[in-house]
C-alpha positions as CSV (number, residue, x, y, z in Angstrom):
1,X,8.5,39.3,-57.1
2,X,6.2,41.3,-54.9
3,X,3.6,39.1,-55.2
4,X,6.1,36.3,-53.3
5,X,7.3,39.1,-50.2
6,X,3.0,39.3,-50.0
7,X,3.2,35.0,-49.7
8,X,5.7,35.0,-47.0
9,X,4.5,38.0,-44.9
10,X,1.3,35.5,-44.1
11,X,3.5,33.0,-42.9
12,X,5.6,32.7,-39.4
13,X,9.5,33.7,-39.1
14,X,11.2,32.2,-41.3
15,X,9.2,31.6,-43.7
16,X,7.5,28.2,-42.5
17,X,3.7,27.9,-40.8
18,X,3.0,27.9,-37.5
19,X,1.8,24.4,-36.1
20,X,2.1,21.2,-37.2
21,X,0.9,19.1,-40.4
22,X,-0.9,16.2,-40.6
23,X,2.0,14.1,-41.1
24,X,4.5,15.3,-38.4
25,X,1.5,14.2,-35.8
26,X,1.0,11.0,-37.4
27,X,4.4,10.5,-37.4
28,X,5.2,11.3,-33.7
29,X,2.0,9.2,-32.7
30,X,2.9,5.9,-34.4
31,X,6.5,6.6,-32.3
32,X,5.0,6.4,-29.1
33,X,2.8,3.6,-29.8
34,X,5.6,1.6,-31.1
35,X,7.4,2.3,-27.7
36,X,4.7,1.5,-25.6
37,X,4.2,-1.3,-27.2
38,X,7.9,-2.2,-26.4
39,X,7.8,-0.8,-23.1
40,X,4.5,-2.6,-21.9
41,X,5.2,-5.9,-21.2
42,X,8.4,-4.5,-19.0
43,X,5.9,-2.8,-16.7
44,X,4.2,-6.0,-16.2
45,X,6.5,-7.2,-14.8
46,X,7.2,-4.9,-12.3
47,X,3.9,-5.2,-11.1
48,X,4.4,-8.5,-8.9
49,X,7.3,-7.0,-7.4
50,X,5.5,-3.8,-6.3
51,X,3.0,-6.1,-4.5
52,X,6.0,-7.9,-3.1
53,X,7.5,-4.9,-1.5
54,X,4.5,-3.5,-0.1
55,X,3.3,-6.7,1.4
56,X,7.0,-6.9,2.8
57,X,6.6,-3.1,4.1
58,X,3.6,-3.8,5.3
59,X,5.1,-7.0,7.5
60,X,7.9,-5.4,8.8
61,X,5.4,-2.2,10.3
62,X,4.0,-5.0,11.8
63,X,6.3,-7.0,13.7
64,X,8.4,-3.5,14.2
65,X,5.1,-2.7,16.1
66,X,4.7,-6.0,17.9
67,X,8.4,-5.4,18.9
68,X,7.9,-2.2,20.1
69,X,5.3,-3.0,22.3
70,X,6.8,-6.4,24.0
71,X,9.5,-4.1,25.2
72,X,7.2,-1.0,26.7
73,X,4.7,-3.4,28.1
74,X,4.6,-7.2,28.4
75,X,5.0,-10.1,25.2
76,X,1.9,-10.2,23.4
77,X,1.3,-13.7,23.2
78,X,-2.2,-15.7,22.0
79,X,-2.5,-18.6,20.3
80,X,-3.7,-18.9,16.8
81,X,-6.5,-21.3,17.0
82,X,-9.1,-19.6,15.4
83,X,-9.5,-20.5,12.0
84,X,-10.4,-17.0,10.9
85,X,-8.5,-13.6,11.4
86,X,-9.9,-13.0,14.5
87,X,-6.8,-13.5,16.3
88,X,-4.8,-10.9,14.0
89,X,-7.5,-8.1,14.5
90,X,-7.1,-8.3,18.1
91,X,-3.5,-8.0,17.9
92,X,-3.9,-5.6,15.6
93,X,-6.1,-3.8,18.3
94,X,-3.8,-4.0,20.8
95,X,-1.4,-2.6,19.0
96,X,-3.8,0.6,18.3
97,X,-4.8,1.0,21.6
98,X,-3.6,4.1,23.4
99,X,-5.8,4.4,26.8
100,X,-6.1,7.3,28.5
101,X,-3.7,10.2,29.3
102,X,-3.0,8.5,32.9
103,X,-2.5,4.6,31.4
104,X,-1.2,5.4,28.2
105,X,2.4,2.9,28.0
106,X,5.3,5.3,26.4
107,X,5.0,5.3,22.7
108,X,1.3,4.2,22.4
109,X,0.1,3.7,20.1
110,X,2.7,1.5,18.5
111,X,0.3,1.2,15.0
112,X,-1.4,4.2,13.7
113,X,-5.4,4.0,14.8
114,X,-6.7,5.3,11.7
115,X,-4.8,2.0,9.6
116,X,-7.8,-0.1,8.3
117,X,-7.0,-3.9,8.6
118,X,-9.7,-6.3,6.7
119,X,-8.7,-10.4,7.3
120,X,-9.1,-12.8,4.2
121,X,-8.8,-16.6,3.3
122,X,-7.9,-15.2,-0.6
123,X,-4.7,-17.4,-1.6
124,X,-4.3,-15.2,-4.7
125,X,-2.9,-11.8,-2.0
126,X,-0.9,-11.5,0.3
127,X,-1.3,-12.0,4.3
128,X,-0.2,-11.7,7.5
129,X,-0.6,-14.4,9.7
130,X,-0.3,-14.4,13.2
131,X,2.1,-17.4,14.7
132,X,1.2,-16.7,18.5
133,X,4.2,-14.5,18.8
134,X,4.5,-12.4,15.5
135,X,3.1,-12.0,12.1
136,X,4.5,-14.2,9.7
137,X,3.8,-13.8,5.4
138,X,1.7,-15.9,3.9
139,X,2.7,-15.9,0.1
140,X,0.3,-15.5,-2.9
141,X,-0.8,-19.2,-3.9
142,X,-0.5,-20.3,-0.3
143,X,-3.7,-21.4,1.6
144,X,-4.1,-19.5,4.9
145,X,-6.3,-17.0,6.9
146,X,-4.8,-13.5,7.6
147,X,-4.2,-9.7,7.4
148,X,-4.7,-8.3,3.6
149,X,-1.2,-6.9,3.8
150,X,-2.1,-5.1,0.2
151,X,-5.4,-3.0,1.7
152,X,-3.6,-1.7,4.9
153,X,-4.4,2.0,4.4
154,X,-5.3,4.8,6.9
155,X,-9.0,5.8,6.4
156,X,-8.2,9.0,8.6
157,X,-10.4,8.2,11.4
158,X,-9.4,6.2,14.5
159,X,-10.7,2.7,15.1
160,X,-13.5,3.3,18.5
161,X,-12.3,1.3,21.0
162,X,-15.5,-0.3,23.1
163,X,-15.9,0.7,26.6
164,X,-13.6,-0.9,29.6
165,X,-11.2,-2.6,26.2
166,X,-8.1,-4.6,27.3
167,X,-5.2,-5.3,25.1
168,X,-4.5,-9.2,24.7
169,X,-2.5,-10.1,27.5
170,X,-3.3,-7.4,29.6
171,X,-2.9,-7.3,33.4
């Protein structure tokens, strides 16, 4: 009889060890590969919709911006007939462009300066194409040049804007 009180003083309260055996961890491991083995192909899915939305988000900042702009200044209006995104970028630009103190328009910029833009002809993304009087989306699997609308991000630093720069359209 002692010699069991001696056996259970070396164990935790109650009698049972502290951590876990080999088995219970086995156990809860093959669990939560079995659910994300459930789980996985669900989150695939979601996947094309998140690229959806944020091309989406990324359109509507856009023409928001292009809206914004026609009504503190004058329409920005060029026709697409490069067959590059040269076009966009300068719209983009315009939309960027501040001035100085003395000829900045009320709510300049109208697009954050730091947003990086980069143009592709890649079917397989989204882009933003410009129409001559706003961006229009370009689907994934449809041939066009435009705006990556899936590698707008801000890189922190503001775009340099050369010497003596005019937005499009400007007086």
């Amino acid at each position: 009889m002692v010699r069991e009180s001696t056996h259970r003083m070396g164990r935790g309260a109650g009698g049972s060890s502290a951590g876990f055996s080999l088995v219970e961890i086995v156990v809860v491991i093959t669990i939560v590969g079995i659910m994300a083995f459930l789980l996985l192909p669900s989150f695939r899915e979601l996947l094309p919709g998140s690229r959806y939305s944020t091309a989406l988000a990324n359109m509507e900042l856009l023409n928001q911006s292009v809206l914004k702009f026609n009504q503190a200044n004058w329409e920005l209006v060029l026709t697409n007939s490069a067959a590059d995104t040269i076009n966009e970028e300068k719209i983009v630009r315009s939309l960027q462009y501040r001035g100085t103190e003395a000829s900045a328009s009320p709510g300049a910029p109208y697009l954050d300066p730091t947003l990086t833009i980069n143009g592709t002809d890649d079917a397989s993304t989204y882009r933003a194409h410009w129409n001559g009087h706003m961006f229009q989306l370009l689907d994934a699997g449809t041939a066009g040049d435009g705006l990556n609308l899936l590698l707008m991000t801000s890189s922190g630093t503001s775009y340099t804007f050369p010497n003596g720069y005019k937005p499009v359209g400007a007086p």
